[in-house]
C-alpha positions in Angstrom: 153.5 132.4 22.2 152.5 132.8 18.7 151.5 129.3 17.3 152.6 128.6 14.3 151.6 125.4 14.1 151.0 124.2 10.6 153.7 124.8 6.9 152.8 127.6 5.2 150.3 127.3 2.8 151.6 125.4 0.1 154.3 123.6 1.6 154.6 120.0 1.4 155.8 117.1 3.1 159.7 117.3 3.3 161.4 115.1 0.1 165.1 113.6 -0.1 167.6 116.3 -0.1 165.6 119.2 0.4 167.2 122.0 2.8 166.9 125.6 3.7 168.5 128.5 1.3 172.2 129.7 0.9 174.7 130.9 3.4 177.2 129.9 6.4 180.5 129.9 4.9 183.1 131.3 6.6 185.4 134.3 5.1 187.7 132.4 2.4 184.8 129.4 1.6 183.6 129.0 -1.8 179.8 129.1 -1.5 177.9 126.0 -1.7 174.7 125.7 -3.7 171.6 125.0 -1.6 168.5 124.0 -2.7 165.5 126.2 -1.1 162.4 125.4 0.8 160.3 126.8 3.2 162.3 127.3 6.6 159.5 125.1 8.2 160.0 121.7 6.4 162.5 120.3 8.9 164.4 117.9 6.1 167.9 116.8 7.4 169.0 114.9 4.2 171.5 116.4 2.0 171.1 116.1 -1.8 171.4 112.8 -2.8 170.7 111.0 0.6 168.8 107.8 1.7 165.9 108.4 2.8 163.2 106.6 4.7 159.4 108.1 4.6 157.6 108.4 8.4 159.9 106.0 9.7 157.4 106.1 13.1 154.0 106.3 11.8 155.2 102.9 9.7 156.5 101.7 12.7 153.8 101.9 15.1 151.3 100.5 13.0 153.5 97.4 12.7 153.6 97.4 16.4 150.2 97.9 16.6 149.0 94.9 14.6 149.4 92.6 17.1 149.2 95.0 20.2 145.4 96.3 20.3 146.4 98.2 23.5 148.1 101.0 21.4 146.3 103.9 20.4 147.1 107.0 19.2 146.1 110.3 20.4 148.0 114.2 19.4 146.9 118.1 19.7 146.4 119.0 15.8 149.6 117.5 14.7 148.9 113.7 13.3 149.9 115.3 10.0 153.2 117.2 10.8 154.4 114.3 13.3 153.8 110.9 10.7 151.1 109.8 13.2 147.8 110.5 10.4 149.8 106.7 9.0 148.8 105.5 12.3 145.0 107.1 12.1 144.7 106.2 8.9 145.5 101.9 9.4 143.9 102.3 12.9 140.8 105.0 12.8 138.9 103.7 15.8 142.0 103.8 17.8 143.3 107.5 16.8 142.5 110.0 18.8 142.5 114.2 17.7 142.4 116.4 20.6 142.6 119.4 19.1 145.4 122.6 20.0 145.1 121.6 23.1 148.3 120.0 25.1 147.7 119.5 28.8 144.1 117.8 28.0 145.9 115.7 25.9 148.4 114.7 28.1 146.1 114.1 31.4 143.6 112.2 29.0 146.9 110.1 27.5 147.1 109.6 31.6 143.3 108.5 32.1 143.9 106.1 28.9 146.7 104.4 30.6 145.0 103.9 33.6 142.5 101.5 31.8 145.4 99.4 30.1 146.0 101.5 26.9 149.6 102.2 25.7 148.9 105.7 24.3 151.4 107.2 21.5 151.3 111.1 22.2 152.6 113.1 19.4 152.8 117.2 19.7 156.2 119.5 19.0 158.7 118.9 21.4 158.3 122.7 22.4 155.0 122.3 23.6 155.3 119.1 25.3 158.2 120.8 27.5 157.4 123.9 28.1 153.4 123.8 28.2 152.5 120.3 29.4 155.0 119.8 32.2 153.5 120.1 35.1 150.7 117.9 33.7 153.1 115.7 32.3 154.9 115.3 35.5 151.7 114.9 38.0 149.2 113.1 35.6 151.9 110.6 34.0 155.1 109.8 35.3 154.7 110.2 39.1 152.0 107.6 38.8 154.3 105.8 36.4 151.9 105.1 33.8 152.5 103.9 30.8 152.4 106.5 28.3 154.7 107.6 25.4 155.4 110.7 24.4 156.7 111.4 20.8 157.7 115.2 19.8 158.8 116.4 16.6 161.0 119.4 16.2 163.7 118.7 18.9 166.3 121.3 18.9 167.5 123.2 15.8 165.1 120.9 13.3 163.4 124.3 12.1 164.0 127.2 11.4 160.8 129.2 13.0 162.8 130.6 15.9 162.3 130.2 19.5 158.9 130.1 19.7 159.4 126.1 18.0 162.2 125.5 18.2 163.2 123.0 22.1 166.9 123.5 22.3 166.0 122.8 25.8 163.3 120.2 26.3 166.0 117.3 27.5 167.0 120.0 30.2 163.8 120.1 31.6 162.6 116.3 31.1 166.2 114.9 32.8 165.3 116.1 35.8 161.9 114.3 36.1 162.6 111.1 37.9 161.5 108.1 36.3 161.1 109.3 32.6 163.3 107.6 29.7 164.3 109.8 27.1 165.4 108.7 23.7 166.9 110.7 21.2 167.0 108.3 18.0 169.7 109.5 15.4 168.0 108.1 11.6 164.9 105.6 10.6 166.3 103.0 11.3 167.0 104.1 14.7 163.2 105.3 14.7 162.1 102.0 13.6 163.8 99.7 16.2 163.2 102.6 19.0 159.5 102.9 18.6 158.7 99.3 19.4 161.3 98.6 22.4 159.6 102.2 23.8 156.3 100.4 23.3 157.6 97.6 25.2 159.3 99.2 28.0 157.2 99.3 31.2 156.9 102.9 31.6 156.5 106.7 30.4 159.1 107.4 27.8 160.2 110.9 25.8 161.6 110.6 22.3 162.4 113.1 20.3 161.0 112.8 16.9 162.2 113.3 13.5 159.9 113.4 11.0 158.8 113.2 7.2 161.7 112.1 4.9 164.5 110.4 7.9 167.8 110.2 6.2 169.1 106.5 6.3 172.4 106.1 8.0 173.0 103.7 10.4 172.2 100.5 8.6 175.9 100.9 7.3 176.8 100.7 10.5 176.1 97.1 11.5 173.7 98.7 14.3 170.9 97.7 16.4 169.0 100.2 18.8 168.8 98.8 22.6 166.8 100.4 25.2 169.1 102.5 27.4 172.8 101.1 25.9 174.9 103.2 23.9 177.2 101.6 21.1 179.9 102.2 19.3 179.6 102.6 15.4 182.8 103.7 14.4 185.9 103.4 16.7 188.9 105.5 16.1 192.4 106.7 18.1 192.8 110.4 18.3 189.3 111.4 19.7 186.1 109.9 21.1 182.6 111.5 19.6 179.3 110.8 22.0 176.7 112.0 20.4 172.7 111.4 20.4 170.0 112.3 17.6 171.0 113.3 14.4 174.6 114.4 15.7 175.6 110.9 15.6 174.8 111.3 11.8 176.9 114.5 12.1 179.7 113.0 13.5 180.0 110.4 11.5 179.8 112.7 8.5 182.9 114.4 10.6 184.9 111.9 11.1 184.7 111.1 6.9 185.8 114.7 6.2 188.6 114.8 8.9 190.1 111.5 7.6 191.6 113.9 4.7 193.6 115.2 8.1 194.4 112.0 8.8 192.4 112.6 12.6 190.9 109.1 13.6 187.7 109.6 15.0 185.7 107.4 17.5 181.8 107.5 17.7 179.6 106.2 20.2 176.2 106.7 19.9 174.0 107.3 22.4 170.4 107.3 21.8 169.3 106.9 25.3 169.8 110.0 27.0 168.1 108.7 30.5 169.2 106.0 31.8 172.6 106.7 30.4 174.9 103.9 29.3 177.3 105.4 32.3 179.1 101.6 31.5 179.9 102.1 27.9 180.9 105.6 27.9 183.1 105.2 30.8 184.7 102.3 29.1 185.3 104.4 25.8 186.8 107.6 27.5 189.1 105.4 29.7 190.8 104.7 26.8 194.0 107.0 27.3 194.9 110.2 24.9 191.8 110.7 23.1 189.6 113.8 23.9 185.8 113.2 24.6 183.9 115.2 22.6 179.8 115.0 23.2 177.7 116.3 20.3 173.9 116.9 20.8 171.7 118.8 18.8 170.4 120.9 22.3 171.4 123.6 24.2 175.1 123.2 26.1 173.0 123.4 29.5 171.3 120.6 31.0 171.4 118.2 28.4 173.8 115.2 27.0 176.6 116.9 27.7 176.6 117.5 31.1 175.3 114.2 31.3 178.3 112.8 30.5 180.8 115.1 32.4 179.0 114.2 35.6 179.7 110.5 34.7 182.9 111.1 34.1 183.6 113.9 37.6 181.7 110.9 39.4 183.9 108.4 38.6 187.1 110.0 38.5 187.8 109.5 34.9 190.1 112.2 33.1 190.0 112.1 29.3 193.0 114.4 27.3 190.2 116.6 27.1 186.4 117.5 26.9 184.6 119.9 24.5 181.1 120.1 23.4 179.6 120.5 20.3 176.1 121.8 21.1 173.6 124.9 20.4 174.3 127.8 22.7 172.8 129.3 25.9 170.6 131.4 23.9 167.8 131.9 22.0 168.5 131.3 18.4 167.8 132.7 15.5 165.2 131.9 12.6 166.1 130.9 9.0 167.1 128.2 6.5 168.4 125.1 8.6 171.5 124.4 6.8 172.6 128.3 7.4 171.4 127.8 11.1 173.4 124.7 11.4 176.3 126.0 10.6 175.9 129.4 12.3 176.0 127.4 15.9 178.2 125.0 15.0 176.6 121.7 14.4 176.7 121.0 10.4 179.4 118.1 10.0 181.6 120.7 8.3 181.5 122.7 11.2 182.0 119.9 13.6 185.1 118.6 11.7 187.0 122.2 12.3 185.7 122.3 15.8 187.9 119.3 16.6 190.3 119.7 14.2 191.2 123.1 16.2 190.7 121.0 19.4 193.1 118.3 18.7 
């Protein structure tokens, strides 16, 4: 694997409304203007955005004030995951491994046997793919209480397969007694990281990073621990989404009200336990097709989640379609191009179940 894992030189932190070059209209669209940057700086804010900076570094410092127990620890990466805020309130409890992931996780381990809560930040990439096996034998089979935080989940840049974890919730579901969390803005970030540091336990989230757009805050929301909730209800067709889709959808659902297409979100940050409750209330509601979106690969990861639920409990919604990344490996570029060359930009999402419907 060819590790890549600082910007170019030159490149900076990501800023509001920066994204990735021109490209991914289809024949008959008039091209959209982008704004350019390198392919690295994984920025999911659209010109003009809300924006919050290192929504988790912030936040684990404030829950670190009054929690000496937290520490911080990451392979080379305290810069490019927000946790350098962290080192920088908390020196003598930041801890630099260097490129070098399954130390870091077994020593995360050997922390949390002596009563630390250790915040572990790497790329989701080489948390799932390199640490596993250390992950599954020196953390969570002893159930120890260790966090793990990854940046670039999915399609969040634009380095090709080599960083990019369309598949890291595939592998982690099927570890027994890991939460994963898949916060969708800041504010998601800010409530998430605290109730993770609460929770009794080894948790996954996925990470977004730098400039967080602001979304949910509109929304009336509150993050819970292992509930989904429903931020916008509609009649003609249910979105469950996790991560930045819910952002997505929600975007959707504004563009397809020109169609006059009602569309329900539920967003569902934890992925594991899964809110099998709420989202088998929501899709019992007759005529509206379940749509999950999840910025992941169709195999192995919300989606299938939920149609299990559903198969299990012998629910049948008008229909079920997913709005995910393909069972490939993608392709490298400018994120907004990317985004909507597998389907998952909101513009893409809204003709997706516009065709559906």
């Amino acid at each position: 694997m060819k590790r890549m894992k600082r910007p170019p030189p030159g490149a900076q932190a990501p800023t509001p409304g920066e994204q990735g070059g021109e490209g991914g209209q289809l024949p008959g669209q008039t091209p959209k203007k982008r704004l350019t940057t390198s392919a690295m700086i994984a920025s999911l804010a659209s010109e003009g955005q809300r924006t919050k900076p290192a929504p988790f570094g912030h936040a684990l410092v404030e829950a670190a004030k009054n929690r000496p127990e937290i520490v911080g620890m990451t392979a080379d990466l305290g810069k490019y995951t927000d946790l350098h805020i962290f080192g920088r309130a908390f020196p003598d409890r930041h801890y630099q491994m260097g490129m070098a992931e399954q130390n870091l996780m077994l020593a995360a381990g050997g922390m949390a046997h002596e009563g630390f809560v250790p915040f572990v930040t790497t790329y989701a990439v080489f948390a799932s793919r390199r640490t596993y096996d250390f992950i599954s034998q020196g953390i969570v089979e002893e159930g120890l209480n260790v966090k793990i935080c990854c940046a670039l989940p999915g399609l969040t840049t634009g380095y090709g397969p080599s960083h990019q974890a369309t598949e890291d919730v595939a592998i982690f579901r099927g570890m027994p007694d890991l939460t994963i969390v898949d916060p969708c803005d800041a504010l998601d970030i800010e409530q998430a990281t605290p109730a993770i540091a609460a929770h009794d336990g080894p948790v996954y989230m996925r990470l977004l990073r730098g400039n967080v757009p602001l979304v949910l805050d509109e929304y009336d929301y509150r993050f819970e621990l292992g509930k989904a909730k429903l931020v916008r209800d509609g009649m003609d067709a249910l979105v469950i989404s996790s991560g930045f889709m819910t952002m997505r959808a929600l975007e959707a659902a504004k563009l397809l009200e020109a169609d006059r297409v009602s569309l329900a979100v539920l967003h569902s940050p934890t992925i594991k336990p899964l809110d099998e409750e709420a989202i088998l209330r929501e899709a019992r509601r007759a005529g509206r097709m379940v749509v999950v979106a999840e910025n992941h690969s169709v195999i192995g990861g919300l989606g299938e989640a939920v149609a299990g639920t559903l198969l299990r409990a012998g629910v049948a919604p008008a229909a079920f379609r997913q709005v995910a990344l393909p069972d490939e490996f993608l392709d490298a570029g400018a994120l907004p191009t990317l985004h909507d060359r597998y389907g998952i930009s909101a513009e893409a999402m809204a003709r997706s179940i516009k065709s559906w419907l």
